[in-house]
C-alpha positions as CSV (number, residue, x, y, z in Angstrom):
1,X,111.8,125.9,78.2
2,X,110.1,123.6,81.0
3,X,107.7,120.4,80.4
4,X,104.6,122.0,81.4
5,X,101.7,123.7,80.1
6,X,100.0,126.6,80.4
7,X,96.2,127.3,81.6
8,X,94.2,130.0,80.5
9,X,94.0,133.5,83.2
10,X,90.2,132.6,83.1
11,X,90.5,129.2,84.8
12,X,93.0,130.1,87.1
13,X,91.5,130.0,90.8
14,X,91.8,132.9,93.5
15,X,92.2,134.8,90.2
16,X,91.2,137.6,92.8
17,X,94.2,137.4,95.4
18,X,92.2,135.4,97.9
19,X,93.8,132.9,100.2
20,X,91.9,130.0,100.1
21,X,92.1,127.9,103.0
22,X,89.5,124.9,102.1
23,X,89.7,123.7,98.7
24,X,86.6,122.0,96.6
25,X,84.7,121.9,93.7
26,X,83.1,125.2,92.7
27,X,78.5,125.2,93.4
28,X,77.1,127.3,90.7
29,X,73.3,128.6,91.7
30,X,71.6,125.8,90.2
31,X,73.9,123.1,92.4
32,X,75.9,122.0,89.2
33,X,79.6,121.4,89.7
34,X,81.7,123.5,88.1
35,X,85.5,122.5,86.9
36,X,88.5,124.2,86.0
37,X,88.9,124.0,82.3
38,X,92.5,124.1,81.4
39,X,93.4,125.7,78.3
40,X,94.0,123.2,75.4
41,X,96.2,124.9,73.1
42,X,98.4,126.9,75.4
43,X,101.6,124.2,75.0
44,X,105.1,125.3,75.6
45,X,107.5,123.9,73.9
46,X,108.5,120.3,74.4
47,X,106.2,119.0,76.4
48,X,102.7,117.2,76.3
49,X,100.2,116.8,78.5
50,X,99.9,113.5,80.1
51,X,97.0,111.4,80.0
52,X,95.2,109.8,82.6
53,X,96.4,106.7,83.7
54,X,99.6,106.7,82.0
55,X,101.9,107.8,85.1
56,X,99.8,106.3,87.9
57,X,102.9,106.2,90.6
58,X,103.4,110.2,89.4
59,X,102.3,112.0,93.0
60,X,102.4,115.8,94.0
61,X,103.6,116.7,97.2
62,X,101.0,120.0,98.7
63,X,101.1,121.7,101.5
64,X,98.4,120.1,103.7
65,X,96.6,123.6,104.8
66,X,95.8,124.7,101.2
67,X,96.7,121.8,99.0
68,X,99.2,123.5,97.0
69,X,101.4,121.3,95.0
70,X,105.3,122.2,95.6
71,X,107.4,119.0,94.9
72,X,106.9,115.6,92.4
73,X,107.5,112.1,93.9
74,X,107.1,108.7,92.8
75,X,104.8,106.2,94.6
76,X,107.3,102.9,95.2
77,X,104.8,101.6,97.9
78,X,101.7,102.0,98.7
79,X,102.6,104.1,101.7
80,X,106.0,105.2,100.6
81,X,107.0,107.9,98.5
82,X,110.2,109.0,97.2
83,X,111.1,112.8,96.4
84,X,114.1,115.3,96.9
85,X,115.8,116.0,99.7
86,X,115.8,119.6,99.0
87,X,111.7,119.4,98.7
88,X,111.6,118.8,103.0
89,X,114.7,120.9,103.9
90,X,113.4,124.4,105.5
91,X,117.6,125.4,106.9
92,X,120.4,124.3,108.5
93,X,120.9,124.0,112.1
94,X,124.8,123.2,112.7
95,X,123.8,122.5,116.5
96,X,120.9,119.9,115.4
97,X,120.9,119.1,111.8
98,X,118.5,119.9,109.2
99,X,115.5,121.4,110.0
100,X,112.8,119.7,107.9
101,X,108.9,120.1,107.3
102,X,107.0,118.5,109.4
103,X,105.5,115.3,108.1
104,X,101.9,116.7,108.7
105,X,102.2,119.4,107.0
106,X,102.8,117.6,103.7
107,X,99.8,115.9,102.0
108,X,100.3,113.4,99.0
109,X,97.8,113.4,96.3
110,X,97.9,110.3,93.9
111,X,95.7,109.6,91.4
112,X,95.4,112.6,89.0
113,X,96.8,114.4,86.5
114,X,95.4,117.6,88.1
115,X,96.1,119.8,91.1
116,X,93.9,122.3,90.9
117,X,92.8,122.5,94.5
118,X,89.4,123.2,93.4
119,X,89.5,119.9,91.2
120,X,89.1,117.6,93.5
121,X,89.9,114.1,91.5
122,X,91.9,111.4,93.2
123,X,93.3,109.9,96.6
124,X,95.1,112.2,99.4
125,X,97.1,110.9,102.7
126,X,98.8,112.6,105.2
127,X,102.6,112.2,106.1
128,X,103.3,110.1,109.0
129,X,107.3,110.5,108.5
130,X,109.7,112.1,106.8
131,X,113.2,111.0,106.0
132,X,116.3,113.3,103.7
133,X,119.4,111.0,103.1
134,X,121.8,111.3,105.2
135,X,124.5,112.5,103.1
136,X,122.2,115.2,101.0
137,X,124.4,118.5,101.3
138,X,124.4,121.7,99.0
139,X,127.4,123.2,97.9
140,X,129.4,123.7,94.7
141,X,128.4,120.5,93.0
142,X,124.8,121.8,93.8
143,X,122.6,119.3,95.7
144,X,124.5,116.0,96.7
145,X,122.3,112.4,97.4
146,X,119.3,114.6,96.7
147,X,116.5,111.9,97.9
148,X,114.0,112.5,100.7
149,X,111.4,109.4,101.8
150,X,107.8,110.5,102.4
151,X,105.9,107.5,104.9
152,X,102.1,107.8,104.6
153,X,99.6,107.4,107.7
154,X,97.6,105.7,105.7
155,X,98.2,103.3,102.6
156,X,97.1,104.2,99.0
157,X,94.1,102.4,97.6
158,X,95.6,100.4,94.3
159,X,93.5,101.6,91.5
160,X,94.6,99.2,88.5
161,X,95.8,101.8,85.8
162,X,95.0,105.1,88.3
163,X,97.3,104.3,91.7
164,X,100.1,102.0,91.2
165,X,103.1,102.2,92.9
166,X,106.3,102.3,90.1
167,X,108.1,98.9,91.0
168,X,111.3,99.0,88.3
169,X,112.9,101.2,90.7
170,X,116.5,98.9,91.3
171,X,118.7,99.3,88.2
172,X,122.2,98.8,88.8
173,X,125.0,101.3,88.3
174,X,126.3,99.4,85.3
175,X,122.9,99.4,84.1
176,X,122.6,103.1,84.5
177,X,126.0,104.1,83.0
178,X,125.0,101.8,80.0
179,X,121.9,104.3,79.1
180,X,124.1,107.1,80.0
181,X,126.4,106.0,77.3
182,X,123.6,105.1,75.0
183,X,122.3,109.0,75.0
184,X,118.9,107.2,76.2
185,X,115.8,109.2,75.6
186,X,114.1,109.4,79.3
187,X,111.0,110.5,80.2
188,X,110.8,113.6,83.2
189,X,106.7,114.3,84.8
190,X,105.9,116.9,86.7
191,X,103.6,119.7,87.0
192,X,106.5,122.6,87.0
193,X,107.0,125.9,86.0
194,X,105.9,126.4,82.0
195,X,109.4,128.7,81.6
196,X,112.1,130.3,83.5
197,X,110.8,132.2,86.3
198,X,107.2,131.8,85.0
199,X,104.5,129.9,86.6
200,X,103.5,126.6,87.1
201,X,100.0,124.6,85.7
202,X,97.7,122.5,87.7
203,X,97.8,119.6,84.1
204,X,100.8,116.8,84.9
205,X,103.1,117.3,81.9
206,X,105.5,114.7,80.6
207,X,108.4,115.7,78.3
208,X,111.2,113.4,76.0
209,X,115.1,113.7,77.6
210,X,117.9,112.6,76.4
211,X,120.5,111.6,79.0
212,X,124.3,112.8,78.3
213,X,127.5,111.8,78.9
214,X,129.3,112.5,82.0
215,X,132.0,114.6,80.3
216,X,130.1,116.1,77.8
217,X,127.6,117.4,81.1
218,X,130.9,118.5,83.2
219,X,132.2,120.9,79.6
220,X,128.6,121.9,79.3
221,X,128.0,122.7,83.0
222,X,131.2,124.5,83.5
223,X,130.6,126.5,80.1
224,X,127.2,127.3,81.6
225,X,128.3,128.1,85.5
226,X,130.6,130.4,83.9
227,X,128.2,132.8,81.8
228,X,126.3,133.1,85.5
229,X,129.8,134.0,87.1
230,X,129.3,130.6,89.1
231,X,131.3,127.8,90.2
232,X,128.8,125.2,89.9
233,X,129.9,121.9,89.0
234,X,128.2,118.3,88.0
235,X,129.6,115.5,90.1
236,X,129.7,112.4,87.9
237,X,128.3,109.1,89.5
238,X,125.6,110.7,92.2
239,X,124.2,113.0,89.4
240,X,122.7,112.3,85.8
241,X,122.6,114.7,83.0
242,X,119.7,115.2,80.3
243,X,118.8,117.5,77.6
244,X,115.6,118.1,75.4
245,X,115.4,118.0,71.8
246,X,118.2,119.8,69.8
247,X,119.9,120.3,73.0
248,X,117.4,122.5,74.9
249,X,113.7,121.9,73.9
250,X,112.7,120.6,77.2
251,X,114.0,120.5,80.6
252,X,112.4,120.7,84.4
253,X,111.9,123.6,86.2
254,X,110.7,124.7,89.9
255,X,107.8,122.9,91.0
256,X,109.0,119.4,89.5
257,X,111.7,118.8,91.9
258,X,112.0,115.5,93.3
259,X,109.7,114.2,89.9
260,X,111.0,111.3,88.4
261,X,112.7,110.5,85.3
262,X,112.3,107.0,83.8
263,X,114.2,105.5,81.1
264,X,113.4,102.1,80.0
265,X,110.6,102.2,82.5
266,X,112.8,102.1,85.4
267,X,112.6,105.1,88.0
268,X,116.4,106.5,87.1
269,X,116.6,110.0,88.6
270,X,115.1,112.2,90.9
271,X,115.1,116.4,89.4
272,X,117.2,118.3,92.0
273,X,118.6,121.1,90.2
274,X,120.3,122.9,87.3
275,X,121.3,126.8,86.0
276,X,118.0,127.9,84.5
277,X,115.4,126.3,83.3
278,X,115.5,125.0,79.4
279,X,118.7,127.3,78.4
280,X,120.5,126.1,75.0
281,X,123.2,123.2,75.7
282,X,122.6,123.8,79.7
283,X,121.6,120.7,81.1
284,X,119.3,119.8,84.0
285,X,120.6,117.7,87.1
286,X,119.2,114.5,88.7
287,X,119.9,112.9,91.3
288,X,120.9,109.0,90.4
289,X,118.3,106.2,92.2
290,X,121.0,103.8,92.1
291,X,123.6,105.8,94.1
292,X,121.6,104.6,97.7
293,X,119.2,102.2,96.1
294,X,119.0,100.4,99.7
295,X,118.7,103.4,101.6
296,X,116.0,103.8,99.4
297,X,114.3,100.5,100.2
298,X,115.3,100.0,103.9
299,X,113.8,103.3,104.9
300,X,110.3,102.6,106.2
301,X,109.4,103.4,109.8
302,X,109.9,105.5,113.3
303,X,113.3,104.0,114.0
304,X,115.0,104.8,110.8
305,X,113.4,108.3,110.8
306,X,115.0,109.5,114.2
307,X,118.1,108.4,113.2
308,X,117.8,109.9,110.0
309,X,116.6,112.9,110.6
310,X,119.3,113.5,113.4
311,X,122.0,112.9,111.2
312,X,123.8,116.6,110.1
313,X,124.2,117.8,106.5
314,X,127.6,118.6,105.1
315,X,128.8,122.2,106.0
316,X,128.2,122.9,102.2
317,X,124.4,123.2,103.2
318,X,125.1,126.8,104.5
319,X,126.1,128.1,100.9
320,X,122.4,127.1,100.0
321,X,121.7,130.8,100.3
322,X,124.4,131.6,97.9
323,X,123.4,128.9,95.0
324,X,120.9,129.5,92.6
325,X,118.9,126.4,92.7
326,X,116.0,126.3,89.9
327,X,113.5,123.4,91.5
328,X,112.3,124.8,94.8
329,X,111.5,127.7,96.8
330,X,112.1,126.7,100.9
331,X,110.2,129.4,102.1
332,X,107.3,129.1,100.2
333,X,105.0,126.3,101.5
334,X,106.1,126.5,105.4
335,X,102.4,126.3,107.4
């Protein structure tokens, strides 16, 4: 299954249908507040809820018209995030380049462990600019240098313990193929899907991954590409493998890409894709930090971000259509 938990239908808001276009704490008659109360026991298998304070670079990238969460990202400065490329990519224009959301329409929230938009907890900022790598493409190795760069208007307020941005973020590559090696057990946050296809939750979840070896991925991966008549493939040294306990208790699902994984404390992987979510022996796909790490770091301001975002995707973008990709629905969140 996925990391994340489960909230009772009772709690859920718009539990009517309604759109809601301002979000807020709920006024009862008397003027008390009332909250959201998750439901405690609902877990799915895994994964535990996080606690507050113990992932404060964890951020949730929402639509800024309605606040709804549809990407993770990790907070590296205070007014730089990193995510998925995938996460900003609406389609491909062959004559231009990618086509990407527009850096007001995406609102960061830091600072909480929920994203109920009717729980208001935490800090919010605006995009100012929005960056994709410029090699990210999506084709039969599924989603290549899968980082995007999110540049606040405004800088995040450090909040010792609550908003911090996640510094261990330069491992090497021999670093990285060391843990690989090792099996190292990684942890992946996010507030994703609870299963397969089902829904999300508002509570940030955090689940225990092991990270496996580059061959043993590419046999699993092609064993699992070809039950879904598929020609997927992992692509060793821009991609990491992991799997839960017993080779599929745990995994990441839609709604956490572009969440990070960190093993050893260091930011490793960003989720970009995989063939389900949680399947037995199928793995889930992340896209390694160190591949670019000073793309990662030199991208800050205006100049980098016209160049960047003029930069066109490999032709394997157009099969996007034609891959199942697990993390992200494009068409979802456009404003």
């Amino acid at each position: 299954m996925s990391l994340y938990e489960a909230f009772s239908s009772t709690t859920e808001p718009n539990s009517r249908g309604d759109k809601k276009l301002f979000a807020g704490p709920k006024i009862a008659p008397d003027g008390t507040i009332e909250l959201w109360r998750p439901d405690e026991t609902n877990r799915i298998v895994g994964g535990t809820r996080a606690r507050t304070g113990e992932f404060p670079f964890v951020v949730s990238l929402q639509s800024s018209s309605e606040w709804r969460h549809f990407c993770g990202g990790t907070l590296i400065k205070p007014s730089k995030v990193i995510s998925a490329c995938h996460c900003l990519v609406l389609r491909q224009s062959f004559s231009s380049g990618p086509v990407l959301k527009s850096a007001e329409s995406v609102t960061i929230h830091a600072g909480t462990t929920s994203v109920d938009p009717n729980y208001y907890i935490g800090q919010r900022r605006y995009g100012k600019y929005v960056f994709v790598h410029p090699q990210c493409s999506n084709g039969p190795t599924g989603w290549e240098y899968d980082f995007s760069i999110i540049i606040t208007r405004h800088p995040f307020e450090f909040v010792e313990g609550i908003v911090e941005p996640l510094q261990t973020i330069n491992m090497s590559r021999s670093e990285v193929d060391v843990l690989i090696a090792q099996k190292t057990e990684c942890t992946a946050i996010g507030w994703g899907a609870l299963s397969e296809k089902g829904p999300g939750t508002v509570n940030l979840m955090k689940v225990a991954l092991n990270l496996v070896p580059d061959g043993e991925c590419r046999r699993l991966m092609t064993a699992a590409a070809a039950l879904e008549q598929n020609m997927l493939k992992f692509k060793p040294g821009i991609q990491l493998c992991t799997l839960g306990k017993f080779g599929g208790e745990g995994d990441a699902c839609q709604g956490d890409s572009g969440g990070p994984l960190i093993c050893d404390q260091y930011l490793v992987g960003t989720v970009s894709w995989g063939i389900g979510c949680g399947r037995k022996m199928t793995p889930g796909i992340w896209a390694r930090v160190d591949v670019d790490i000073d793309w990662i770091l030199k991208t800050e301001g205006a100049a980098i971000m016209v160049a960047a975002a003029n930069y066109n995707l490999s032709v394997g973008l157009s099969m996007l259509i034609l891959v199942v990709n697990k993390y992200s629905d494009y068409y979802s969140y456009i404003n």
